[in-house]
Each structure stands twice: as C-alpha cells, then as structure tokens.
N, C-alpha and C positions, 0 to 999 in steps of 0.2 A: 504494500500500500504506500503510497506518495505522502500519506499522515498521521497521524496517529488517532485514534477514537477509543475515548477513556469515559466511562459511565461508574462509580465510585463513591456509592450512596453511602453513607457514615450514618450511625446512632451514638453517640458521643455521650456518655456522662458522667462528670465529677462533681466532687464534693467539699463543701469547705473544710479545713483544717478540725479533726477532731471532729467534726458534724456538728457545729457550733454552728448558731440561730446567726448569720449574718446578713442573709441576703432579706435585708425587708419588705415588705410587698410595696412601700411608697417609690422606691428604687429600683425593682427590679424591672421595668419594663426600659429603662436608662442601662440597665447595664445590659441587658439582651439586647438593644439595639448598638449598643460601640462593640461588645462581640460580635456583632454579626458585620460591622464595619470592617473588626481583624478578617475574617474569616473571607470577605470580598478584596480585602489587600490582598491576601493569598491565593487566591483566585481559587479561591476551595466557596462559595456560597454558599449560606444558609436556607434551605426552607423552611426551616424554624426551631426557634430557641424558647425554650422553657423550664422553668422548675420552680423550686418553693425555697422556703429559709435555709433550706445546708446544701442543696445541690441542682447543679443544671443539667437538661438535656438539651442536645443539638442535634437536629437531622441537616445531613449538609453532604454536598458533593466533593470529596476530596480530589484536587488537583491532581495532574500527570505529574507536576513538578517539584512538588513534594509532598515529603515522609509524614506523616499523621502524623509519630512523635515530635516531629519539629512545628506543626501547626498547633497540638494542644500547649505545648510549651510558648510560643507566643500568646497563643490564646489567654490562656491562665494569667503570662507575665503579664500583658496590657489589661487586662480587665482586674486582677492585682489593684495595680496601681490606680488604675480608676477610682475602684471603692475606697481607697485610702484618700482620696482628694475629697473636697466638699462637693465633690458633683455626686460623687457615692454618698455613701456615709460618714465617711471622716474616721472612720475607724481607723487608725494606725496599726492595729493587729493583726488586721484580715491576711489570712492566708487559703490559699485553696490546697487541697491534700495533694499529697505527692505523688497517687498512684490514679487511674483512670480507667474507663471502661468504653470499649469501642467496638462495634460490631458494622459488618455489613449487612444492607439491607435489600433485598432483592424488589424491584419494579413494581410486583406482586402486592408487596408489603407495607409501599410508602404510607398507604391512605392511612390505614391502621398504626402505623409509628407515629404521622400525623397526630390524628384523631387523641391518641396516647397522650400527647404533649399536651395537646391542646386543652386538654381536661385533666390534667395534672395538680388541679387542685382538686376537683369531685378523687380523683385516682389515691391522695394521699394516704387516706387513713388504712385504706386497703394495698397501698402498697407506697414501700419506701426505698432510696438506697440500701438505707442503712439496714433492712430486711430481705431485701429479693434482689435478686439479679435478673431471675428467669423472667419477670415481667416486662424488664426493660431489652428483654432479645426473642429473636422468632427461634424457632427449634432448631434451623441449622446453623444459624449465632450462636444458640444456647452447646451444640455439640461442641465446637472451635476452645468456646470457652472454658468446657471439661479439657478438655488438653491442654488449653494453658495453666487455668488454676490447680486442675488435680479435682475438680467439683465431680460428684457423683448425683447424680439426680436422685433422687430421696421417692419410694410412692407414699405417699398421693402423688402425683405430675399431673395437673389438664394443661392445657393448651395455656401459650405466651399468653401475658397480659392480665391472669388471674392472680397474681399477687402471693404463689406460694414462695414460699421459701426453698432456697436452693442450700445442702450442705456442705458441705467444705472436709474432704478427708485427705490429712498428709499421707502421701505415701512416696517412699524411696524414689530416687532419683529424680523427682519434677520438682515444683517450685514447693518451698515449705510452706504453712497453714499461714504462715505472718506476710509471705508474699500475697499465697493467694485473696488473706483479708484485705490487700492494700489494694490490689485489682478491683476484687468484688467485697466491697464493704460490709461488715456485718453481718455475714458468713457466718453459720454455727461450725465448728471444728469440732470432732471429733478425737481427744488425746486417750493417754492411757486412763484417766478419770472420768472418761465417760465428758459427753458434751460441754462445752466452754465457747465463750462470747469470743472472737478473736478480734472483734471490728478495732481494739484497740492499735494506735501507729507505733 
C-alpha cells in the first residue's frame, strides 16, 4: 500500500493517587475538555472522556505515531498540572496513580463503551475502579488483560459492563499481585491467608 491505515480505538482508565476524592464534579467537565485538547495535540482524539471523583475514562483513537505509554504519560503530566492551577482546583497534591488500564475496543463495541461513559454517574455505585475491571473491558479486552495481570475470572462472570468483580491470583512467573493491583485497581488477591485488598500503591 502507498499508506498507511490505522483504526486504534482505546478505552483508557486511570485513577487518582490512592483513589482520593479529587476530581470535583464543579471541575471536571474543564478538565475532560484540556485532556481531550492533549489527546488532539497527539493526534490520538477523543470521542469521549469521562468519570467521577478518583478516576477517568477515555474512549479515543490512538495515533500510528505513537506509543499509548507515551500519550497516557502526557496525558496524566498536563492535566497534573492543570488541577494544581486555579483553573482546577488549586490542589497542590493532586497526583494521578502510577499505573493505568487500556484496552482495545472493537467497531462493534464503540456505542456500548460510549453509552458506558456517558452514564458513568447512574454506572457508579454499581460499578467502580477501584472494584471491577471487567466492566470497564468487553471479553476479548477482559482475556488480554488475564495475561497481563495474572487475573483469573472468578464464577459468577455475565457479560462486560455488569459491575462484577474480577480477582486477582499471583502466580509464578507473571506480574506479582502489587503489579497486577497497580494495572487493575482494587483487585481482591488471593495470598497464602486467604483473600486480601491489594488496591493498596
């Protein structure tokens, strides 16, 4: 072919530092619009950002020309620095966490990742970060991501989007439980004690 054709739908979501209450709801429609500014510098665009007081999600087209870890990482740095200005909140604290969760999303799926965000306040109480992962991915996101975390799918499982919880079991050779809590926050692990919170950084 004479050029290149890249289709590179992202589900993107982080959290803030500890899952501390920082993002206000008087602010956050300010800061999901200068992230989505980063994210058209980058030529990655947003079809839409959202989330509540510890974390956001993005649905977004990542660039041919770059690395998702290099665009969350501005992402995070500039919008950082925002909430620390008075145009945020003025918080001097604010941090976002270290680690992130990113899935692709298939053509199929958009409306429904959409739809997801988009009611992300109705969606909380039944489902959080810092509780699920599986809600925030479709089932061939949710497979990817047992391989990277080491995640074992727990039954009950129904279908993405219903808010169960996904568990977390270390086992030899892949990421330890503290990685995989930093990926997927709030992960129940499974130790030699029998079940333990590891959402801890």
């Amino acid at each position: 072919m004479s050029q290149s054709l890249v289709k590179n739908l992202i589900h993107l979501v982080y959290s803030t530092k500890h899952r501390k209450p920082w993002i206000p709801e008087d602010v956050r429609d300010g800061l999901f619009a200068f992230q989505a500014g980063i994210f058209k510098q980058w030529e990655s665009p947003a079809l839409i950002i959202g989330g509540v007081e510890d974390h956001v999600h993005a649905l977004f087209s990542l660039s041919k020309n770059h690395a998702l870890k290099k665009l969350v990482e501005e992402v995070k740095k500039g919008s950082s620095k925002w909430m620390k200005r008075n145009d945020g909140t003025g918080n001097k604290d604010f941090q976002w966490q270290a680690g992130y969760a990113g899935f692709s999303v298939s053509l199929s799926n958009v409306e429904e990742v959409r739809k997801y965000i988009e009611n992300r306040q109705n969606n909380i109480a039944q489902c959080r970060s810092r509780t699920s992962c599986a809600c925030c991915s479709n089932a061939t996101a949710l497979n990817s991501m047992n391989d990277m975390c080491g995640i074992s799918r727990m039954p009950p499982f129904v279908s993405p989007f219903q808010g169960y919880r996904v568990e977390s079991i270390p086992y030899p050779g892949r990421r330890s439980a503290a990685d995989a809590a930093s990926l997927c926050p709030g992960l129940i692990c499974f130790g030699p004690f029998g079940a333990e919170d590891c959402s801890g950084d």
